[in-house]
MINU-902802 format. One record per atom (N, C-alpha, C): residue number from 1; residue in one letter; x, y negated, z. Coordinates in pm, whole numbers, plus 50000, padded with zeros to 5 digits. Each point is the difference from the previous one (the first is absolute). Layout:
BEGIN
<i=NUM | aa=a | X=X | Y=Y | Z=Z> .
...
//
This chain:
BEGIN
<i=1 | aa=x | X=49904 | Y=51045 | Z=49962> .
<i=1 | aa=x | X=50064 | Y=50113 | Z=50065> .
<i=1 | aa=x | X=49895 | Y=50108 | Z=50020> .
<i=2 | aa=x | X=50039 | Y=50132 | Z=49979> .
<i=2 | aa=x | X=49876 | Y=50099 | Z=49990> .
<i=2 | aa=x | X=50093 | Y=50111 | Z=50164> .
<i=3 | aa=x | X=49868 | Y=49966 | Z=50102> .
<i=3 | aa=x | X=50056 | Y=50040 | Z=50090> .
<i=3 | aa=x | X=49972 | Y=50120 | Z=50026> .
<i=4 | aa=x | X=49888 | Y=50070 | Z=49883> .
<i=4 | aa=x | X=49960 | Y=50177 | Z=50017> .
<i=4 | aa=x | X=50119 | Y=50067 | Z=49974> .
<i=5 | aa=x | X=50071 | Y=50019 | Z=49962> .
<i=5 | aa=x | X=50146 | Y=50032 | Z=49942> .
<i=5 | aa=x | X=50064 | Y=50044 | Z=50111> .
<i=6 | aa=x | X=49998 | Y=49910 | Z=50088> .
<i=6 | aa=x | X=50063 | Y=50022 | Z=50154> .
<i=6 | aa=x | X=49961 | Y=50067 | Z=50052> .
<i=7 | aa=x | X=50118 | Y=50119 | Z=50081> .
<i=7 | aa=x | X=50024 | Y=50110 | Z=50073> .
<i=7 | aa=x | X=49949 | Y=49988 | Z=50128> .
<i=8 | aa=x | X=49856 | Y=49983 | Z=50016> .
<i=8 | aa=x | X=49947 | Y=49968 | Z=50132> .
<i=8 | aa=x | X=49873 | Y=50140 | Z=50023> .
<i=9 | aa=x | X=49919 | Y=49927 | Z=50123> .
<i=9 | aa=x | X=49910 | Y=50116 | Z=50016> .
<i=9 | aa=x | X=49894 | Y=49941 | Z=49919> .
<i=10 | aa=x | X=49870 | Y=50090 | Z=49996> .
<i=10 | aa=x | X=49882 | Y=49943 | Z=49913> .
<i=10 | aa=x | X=49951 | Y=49896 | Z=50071> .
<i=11 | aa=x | X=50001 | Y=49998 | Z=50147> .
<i=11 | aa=x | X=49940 | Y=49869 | Z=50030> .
<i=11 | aa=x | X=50061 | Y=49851 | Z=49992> .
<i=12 | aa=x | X=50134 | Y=50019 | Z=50009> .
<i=12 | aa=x | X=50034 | Y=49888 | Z=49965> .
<i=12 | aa=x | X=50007 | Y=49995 | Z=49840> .
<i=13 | aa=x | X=50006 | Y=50059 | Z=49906> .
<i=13 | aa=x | X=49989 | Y=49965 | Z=49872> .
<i=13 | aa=x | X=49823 | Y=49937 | Z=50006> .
<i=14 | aa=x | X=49941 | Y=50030 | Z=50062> .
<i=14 | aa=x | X=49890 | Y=49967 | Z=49948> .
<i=14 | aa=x | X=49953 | Y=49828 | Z=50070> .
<i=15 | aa=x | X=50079 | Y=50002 | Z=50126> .
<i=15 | aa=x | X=50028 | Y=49827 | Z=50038> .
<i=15 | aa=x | X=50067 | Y=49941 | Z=49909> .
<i=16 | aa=x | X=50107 | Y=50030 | Z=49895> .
<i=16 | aa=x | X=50088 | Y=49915 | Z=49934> .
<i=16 | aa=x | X=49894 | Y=50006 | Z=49888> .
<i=17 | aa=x | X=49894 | Y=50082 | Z=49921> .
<i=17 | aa=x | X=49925 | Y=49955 | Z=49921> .
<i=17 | aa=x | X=49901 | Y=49942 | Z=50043> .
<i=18 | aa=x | X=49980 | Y=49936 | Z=50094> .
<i=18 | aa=x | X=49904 | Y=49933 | Z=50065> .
<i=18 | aa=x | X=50063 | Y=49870 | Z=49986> .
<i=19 | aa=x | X=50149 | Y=49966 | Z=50062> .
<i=19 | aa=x | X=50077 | Y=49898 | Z=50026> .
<i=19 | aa=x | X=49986 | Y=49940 | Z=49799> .
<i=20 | aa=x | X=50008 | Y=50135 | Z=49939> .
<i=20 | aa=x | X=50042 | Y=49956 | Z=49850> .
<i=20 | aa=x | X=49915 | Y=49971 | Z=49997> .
<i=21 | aa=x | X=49846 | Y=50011 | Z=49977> .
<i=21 | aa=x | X=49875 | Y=49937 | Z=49957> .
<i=21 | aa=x | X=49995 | Y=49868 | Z=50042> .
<i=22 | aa=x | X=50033 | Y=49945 | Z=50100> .
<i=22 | aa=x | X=50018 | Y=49877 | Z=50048> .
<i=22 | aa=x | X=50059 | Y=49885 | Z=49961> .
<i=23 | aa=x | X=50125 | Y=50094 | Z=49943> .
<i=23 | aa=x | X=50149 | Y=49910 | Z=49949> .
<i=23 | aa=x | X=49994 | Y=49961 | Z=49881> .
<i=24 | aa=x | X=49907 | Y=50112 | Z=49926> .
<i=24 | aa=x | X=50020 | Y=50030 | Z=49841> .
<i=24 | aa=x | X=49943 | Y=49883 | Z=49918> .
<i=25 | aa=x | X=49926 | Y=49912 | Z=50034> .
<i=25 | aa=x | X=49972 | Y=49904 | Z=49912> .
<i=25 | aa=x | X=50093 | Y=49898 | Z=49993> .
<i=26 | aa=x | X=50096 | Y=49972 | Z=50098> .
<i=26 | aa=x | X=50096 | Y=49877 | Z=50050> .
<i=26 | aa=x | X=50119 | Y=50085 | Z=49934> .
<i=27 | aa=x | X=50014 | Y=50114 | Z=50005> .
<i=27 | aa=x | X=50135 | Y=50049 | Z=49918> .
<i=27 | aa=x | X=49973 | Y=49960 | Z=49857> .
<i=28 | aa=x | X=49899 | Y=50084 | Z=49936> .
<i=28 | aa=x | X=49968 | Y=49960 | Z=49892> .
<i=28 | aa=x | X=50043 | Y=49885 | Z=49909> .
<i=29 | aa=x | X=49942 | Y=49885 | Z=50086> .
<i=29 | aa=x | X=49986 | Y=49838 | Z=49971> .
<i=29 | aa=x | X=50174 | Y=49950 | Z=50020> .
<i=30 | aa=x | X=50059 | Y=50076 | Z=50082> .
<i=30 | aa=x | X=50105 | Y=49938 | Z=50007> .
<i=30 | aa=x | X=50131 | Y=50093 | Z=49930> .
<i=31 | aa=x | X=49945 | Y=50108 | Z=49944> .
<i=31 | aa=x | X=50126 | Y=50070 | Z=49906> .
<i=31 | aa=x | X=49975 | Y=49927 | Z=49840> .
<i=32 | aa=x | X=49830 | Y=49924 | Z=50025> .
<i=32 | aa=x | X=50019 | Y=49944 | Z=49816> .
<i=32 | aa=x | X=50068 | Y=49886 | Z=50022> .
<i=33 | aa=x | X=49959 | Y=49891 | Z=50077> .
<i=33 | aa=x | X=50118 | Y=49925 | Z=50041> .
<i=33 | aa=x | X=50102 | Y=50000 | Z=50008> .
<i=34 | aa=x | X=50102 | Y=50118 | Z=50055> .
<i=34 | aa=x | X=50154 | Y=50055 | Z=49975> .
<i=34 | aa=x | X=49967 | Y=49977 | Z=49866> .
<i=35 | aa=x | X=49939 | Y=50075 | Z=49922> .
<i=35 | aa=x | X=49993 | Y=50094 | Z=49876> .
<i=35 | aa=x | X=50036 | Y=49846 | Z=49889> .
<i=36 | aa=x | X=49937 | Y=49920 | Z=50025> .
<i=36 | aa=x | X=49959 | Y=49883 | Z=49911> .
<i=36 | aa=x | X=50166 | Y=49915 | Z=50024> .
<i=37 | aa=x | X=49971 | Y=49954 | Z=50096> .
<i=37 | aa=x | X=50130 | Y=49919 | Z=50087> .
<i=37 | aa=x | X=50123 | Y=49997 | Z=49909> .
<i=38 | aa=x | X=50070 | Y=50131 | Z=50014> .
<i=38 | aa=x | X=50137 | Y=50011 | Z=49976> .
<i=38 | aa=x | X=50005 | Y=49950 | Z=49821> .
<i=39 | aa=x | X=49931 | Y=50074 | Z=49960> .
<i=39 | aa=x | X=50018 | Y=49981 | Z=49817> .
<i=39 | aa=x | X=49981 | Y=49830 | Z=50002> .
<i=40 | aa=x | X=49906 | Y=49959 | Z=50043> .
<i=40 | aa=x | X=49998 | Y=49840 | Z=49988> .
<i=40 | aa=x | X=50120 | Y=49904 | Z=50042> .
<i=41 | aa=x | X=50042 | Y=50030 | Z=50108> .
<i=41 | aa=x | X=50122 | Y=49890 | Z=50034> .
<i=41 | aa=x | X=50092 | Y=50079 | Z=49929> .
<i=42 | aa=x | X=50033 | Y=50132 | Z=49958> .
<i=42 | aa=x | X=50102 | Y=50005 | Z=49953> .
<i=42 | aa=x | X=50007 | Y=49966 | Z=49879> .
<i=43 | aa=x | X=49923 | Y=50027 | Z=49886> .
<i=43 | aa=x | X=49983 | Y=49913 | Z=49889> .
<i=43 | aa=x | X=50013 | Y=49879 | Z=49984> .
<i=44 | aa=x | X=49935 | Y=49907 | Z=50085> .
<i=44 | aa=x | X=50036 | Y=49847 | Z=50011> .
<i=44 | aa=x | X=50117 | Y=49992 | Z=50006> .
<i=45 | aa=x | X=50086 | Y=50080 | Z=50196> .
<i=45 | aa=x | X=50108 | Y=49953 | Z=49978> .
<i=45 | aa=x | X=50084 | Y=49985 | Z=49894> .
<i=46 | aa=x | X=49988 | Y=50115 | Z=49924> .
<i=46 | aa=x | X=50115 | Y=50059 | Z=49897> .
<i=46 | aa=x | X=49989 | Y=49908 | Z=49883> .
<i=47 | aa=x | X=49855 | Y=49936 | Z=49948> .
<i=47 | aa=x | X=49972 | Y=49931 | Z=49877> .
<i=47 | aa=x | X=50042 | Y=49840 | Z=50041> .
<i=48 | aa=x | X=49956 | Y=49977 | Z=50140> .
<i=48 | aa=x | X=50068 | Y=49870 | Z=50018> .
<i=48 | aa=x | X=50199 | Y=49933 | Z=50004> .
<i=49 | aa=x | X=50060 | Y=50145 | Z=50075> .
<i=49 | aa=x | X=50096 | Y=49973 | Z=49983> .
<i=49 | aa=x | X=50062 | Y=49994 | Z=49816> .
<i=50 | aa=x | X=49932 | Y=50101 | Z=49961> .
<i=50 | aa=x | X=50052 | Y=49999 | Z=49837> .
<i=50 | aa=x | X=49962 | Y=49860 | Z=49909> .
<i=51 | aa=x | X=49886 | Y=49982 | Z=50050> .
<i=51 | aa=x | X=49988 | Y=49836 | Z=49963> .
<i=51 | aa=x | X=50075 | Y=49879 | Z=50040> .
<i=52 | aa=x | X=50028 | Y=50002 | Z=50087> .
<i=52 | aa=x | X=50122 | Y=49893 | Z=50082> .
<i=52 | aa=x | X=50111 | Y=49999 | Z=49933> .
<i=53 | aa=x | X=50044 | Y=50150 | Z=50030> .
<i=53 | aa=x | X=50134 | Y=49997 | Z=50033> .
<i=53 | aa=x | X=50052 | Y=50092 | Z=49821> .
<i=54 | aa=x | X=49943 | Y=50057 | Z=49984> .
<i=54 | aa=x | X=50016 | Y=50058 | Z=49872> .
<i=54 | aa=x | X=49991 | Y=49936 | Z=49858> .
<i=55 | aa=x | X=49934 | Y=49937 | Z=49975> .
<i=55 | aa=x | X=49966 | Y=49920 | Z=49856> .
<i=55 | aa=x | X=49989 | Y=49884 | Z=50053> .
<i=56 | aa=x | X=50029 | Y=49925 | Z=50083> .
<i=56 | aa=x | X=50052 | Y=49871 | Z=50019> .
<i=56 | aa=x | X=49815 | Y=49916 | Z=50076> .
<i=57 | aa=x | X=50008 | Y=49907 | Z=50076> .
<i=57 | aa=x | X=49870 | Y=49935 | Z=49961> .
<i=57 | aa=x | X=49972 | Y=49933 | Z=49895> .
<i=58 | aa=x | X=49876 | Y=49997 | Z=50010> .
<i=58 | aa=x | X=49920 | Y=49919 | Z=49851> .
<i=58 | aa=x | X=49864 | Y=49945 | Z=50068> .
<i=59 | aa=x | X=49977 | Y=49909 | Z=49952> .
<i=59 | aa=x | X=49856 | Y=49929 | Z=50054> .
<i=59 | aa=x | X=49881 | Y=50077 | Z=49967> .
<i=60 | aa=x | X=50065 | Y=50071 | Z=49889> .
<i=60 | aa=x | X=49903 | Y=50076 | Z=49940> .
<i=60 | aa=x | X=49905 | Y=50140 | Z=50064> .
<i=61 | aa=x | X=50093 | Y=50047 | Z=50087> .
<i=61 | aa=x | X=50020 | Y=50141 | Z=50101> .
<i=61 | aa=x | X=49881 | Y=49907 | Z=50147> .
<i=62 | aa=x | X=50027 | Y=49918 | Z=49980> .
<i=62 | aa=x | X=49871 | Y=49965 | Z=50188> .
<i=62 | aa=x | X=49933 | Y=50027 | Z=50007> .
<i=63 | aa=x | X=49914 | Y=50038 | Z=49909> .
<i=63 | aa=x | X=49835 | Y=50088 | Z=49972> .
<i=63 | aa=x | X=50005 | Y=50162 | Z=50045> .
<i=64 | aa=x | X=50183 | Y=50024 | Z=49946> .
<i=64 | aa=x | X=50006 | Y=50169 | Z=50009> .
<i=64 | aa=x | X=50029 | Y=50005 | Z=50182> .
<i=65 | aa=x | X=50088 | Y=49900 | Z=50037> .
<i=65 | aa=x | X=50070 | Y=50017 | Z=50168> .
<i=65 | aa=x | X=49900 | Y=50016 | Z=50077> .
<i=66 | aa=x | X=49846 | Y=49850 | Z=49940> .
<i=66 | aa=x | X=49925 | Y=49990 | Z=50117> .
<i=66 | aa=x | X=49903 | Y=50139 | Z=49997> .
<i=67 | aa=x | X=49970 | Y=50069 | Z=49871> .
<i=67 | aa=x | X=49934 | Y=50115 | Z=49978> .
<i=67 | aa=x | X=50078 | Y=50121 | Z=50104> .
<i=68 | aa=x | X=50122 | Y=49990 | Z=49987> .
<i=68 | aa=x | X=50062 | Y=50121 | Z=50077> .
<i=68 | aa=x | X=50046 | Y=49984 | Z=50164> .
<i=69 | aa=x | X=49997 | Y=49851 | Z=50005> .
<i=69 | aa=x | X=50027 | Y=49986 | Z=50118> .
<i=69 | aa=x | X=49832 | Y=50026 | Z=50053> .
<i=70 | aa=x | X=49876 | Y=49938 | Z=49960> .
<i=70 | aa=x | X=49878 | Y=50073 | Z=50048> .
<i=70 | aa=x | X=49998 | Y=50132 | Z=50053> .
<i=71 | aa=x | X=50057 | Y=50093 | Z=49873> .
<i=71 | aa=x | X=49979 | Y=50138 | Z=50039> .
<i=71 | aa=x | X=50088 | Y=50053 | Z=50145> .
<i=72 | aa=x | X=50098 | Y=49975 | Z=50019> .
<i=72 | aa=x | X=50100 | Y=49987 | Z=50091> .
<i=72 | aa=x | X=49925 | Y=49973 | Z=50106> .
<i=73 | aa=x | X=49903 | Y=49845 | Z=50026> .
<i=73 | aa=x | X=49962 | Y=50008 | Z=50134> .
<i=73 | aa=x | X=49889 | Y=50103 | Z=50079> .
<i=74 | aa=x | X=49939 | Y=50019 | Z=49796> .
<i=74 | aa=x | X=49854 | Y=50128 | Z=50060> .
<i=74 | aa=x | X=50079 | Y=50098 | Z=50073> .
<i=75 | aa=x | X=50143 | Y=50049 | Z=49928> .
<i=75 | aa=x | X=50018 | Y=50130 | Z=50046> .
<i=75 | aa=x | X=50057 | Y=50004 | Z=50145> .
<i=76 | aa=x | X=50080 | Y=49878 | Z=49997> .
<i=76 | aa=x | X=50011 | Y=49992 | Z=50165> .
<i=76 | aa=x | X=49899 | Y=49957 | Z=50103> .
<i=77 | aa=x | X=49876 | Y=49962 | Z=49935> .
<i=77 | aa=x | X=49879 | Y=49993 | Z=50076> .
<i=77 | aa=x | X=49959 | Y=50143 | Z=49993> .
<i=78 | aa=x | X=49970 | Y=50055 | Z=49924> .
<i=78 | aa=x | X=49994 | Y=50135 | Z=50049> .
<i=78 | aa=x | X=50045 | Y=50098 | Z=50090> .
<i=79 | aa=x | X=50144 | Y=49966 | Z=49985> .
<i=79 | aa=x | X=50077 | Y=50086 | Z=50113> .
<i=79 | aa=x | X=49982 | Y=49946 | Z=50118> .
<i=80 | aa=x | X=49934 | Y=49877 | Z=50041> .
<i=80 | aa=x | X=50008 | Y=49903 | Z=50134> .
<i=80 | aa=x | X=49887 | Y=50102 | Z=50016> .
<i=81 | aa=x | X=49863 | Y=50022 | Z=49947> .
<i=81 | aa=x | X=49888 | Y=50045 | Z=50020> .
<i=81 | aa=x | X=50016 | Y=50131 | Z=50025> .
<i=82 | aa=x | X=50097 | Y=50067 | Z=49945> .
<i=82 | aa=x | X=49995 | Y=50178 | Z=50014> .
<i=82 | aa=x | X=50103 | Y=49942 | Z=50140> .
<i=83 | aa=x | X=50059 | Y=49925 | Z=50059> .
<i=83 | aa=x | X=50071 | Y=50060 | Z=50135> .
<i=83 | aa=x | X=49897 | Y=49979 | Z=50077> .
<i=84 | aa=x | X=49925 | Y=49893 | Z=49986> .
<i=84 | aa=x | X=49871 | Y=49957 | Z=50090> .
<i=84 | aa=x | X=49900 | Y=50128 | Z=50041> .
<i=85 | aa=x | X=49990 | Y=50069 | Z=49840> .
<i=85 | aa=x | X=49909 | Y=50111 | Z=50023> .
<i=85 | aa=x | X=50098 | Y=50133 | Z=50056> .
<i=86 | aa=x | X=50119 | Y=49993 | Z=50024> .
<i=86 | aa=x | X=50103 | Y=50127 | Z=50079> .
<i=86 | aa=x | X=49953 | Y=49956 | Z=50133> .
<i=87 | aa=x | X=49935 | Y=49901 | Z=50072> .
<i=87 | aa=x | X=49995 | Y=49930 | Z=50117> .
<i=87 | aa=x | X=49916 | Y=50050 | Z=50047> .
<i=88 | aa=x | X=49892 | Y=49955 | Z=49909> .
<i=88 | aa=x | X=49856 | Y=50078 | Z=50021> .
<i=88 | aa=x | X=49972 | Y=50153 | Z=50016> .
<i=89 | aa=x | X=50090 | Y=50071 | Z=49893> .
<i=89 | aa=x | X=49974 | Y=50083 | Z=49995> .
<i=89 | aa=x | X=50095 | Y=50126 | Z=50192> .
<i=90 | aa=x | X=50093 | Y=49882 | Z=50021> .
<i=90 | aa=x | X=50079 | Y=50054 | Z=50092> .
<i=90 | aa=x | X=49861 | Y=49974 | Z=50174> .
<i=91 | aa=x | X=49930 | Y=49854 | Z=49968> .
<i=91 | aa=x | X=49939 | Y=49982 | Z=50087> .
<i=91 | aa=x | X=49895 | Y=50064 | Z=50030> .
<i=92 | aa=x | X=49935 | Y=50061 | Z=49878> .
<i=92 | aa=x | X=49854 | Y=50123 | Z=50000> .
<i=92 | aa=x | X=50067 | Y=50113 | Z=50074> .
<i=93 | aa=x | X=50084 | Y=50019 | Z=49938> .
<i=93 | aa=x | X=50076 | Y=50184 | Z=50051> .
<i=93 | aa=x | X=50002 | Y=49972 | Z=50152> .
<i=94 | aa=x | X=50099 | Y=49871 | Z=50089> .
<i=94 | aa=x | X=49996 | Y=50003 | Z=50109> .
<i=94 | aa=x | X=49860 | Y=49999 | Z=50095> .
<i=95 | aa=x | X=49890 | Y=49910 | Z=49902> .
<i=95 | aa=x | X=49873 | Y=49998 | Z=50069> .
<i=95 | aa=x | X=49934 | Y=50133 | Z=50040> .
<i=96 | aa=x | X=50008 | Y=50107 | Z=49869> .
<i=96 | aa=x | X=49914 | Y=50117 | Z=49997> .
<i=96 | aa=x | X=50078 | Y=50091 | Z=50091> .
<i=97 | aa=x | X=50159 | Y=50000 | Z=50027> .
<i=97 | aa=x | X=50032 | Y=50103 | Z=50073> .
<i=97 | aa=x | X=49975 | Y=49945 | Z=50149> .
<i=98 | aa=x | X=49980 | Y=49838 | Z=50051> .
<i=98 | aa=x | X=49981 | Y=50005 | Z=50108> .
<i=98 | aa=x | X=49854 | Y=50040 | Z=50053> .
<i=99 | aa=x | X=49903 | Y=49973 | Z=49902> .
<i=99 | aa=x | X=49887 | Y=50034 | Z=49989> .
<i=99 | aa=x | X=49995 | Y=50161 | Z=50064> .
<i=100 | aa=x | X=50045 | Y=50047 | Z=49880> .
<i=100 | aa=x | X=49985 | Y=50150 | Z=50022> .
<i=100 | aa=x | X=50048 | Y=50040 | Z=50157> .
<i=101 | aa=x | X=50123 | Y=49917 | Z=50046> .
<i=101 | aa=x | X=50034 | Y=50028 | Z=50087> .
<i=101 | aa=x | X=49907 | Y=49968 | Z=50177> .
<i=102 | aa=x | X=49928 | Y=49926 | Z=49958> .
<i=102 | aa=x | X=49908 | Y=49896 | Z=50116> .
<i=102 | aa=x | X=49880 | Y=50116 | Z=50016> .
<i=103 | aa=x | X=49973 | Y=50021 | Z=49876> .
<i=103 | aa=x | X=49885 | Y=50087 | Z=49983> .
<i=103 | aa=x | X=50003 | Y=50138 | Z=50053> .
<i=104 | aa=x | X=50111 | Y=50051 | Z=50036> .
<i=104 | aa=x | X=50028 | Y=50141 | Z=50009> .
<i=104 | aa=x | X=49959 | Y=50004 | Z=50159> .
<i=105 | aa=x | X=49898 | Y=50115 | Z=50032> .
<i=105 | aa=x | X=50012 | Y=50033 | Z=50155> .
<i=105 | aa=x | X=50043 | Y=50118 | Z=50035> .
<i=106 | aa=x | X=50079 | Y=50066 | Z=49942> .
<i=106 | aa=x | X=50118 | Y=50115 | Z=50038> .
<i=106 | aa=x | X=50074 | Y=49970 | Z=50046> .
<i=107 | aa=x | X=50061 | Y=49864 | Z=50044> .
<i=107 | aa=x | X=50104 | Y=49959 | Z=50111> .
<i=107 | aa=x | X=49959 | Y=49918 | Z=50105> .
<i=108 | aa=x | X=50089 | Y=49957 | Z=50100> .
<i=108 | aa=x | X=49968 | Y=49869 | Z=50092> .
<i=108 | aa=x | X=49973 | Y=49871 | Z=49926> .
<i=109 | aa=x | X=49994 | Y=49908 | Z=50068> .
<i=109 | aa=x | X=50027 | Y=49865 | Z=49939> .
<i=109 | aa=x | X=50179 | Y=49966 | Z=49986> .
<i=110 | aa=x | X=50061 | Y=50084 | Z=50117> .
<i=110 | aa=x | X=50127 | Y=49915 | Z=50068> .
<i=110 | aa=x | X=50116 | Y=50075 | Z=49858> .
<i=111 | aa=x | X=49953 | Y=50134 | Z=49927> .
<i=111 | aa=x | X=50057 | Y=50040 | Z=49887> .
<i=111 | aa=x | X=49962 | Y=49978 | Z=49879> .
<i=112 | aa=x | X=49834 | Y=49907 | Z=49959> .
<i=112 | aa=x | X=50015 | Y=49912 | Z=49904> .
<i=112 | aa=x | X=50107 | Y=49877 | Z=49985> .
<i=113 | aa=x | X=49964 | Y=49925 | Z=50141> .
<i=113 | aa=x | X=50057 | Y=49886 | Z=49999> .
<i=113 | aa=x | X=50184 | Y=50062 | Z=49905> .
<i=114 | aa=x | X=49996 | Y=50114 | Z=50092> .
<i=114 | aa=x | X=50151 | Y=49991 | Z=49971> .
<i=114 | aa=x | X=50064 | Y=50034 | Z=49801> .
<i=115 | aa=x | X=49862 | Y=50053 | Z=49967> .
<i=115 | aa=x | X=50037 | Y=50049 | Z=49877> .
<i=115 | aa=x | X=49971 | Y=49895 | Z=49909> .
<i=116 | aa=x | X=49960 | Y=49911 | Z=50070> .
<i=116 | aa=x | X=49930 | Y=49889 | Z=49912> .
<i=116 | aa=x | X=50128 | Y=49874 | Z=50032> .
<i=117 | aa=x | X=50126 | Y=49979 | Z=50046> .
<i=117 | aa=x | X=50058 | Y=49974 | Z=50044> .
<i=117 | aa=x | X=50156 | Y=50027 | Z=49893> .
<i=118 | aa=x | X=49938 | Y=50135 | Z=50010> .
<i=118 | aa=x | X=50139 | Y=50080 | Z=49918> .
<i=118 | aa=x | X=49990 | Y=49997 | Z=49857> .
<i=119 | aa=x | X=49854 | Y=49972 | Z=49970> .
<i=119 | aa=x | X=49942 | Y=49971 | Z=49830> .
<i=119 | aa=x | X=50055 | Y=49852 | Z=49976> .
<i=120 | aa=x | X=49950 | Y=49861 | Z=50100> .
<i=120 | aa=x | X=50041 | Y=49891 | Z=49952> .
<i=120 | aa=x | X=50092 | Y=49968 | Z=50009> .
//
């Protein structure tokens, strides 16, 4: 997500590229993961059902099922790993804005607490 785009003031654009520098390696890692994921189980699925159910079984095809059923589990291991990394990437964002927020001495404590409250 490219958050300079957004209709804000310069200072907060320049916290959300701060927030992005942070995020950006865990997005990264987890859009090739999306990226990889989907083409894999969907190929399997589609080649396994056509093997089954389409040209009949054959003893001959178990080499092709267990090959596609492999690919199938990478790709849904992948997608297990890209939600893992949406987690992470949701748990950094909450760390750095409470951060930012702890850190700030332009307010009380009793209107961090509260903004830090309204973030989690």
């Amino acid at each position: 997500m490219n958050f300079i785009k957004l209709e804000a003031p310069n200072f907060a654009k320049r916290e959300f590229e701060k927030l992005q520098e942070v995020i950006s390696p865990f997005v990264k890692k987890a859009s090739r993961y999306v990226f990889w994921s989907f083409p894999l189980i969907a190929v399997s699925i589609i080649n396994v059902f056509v093997l089954l159910f389409g040209t009949g079984f054959d003893h001959s095809q178990i080499s092709s099922l267990v090959i596609y059923a492999i690919l199938g589990a990478i790709g849904m291991a992948l997608s297990k790993e890209a939600k893992h990394q949406q987690v992470e990437i949701q748990r950094l964002s909450m760390d750095y804005i409470v951060n930012r927020i702890r850190n700030s001495d332009r307010v009380s404590d009793r209107v961090k607490e509260k903004y830090i409250t309204l973030v989690t």
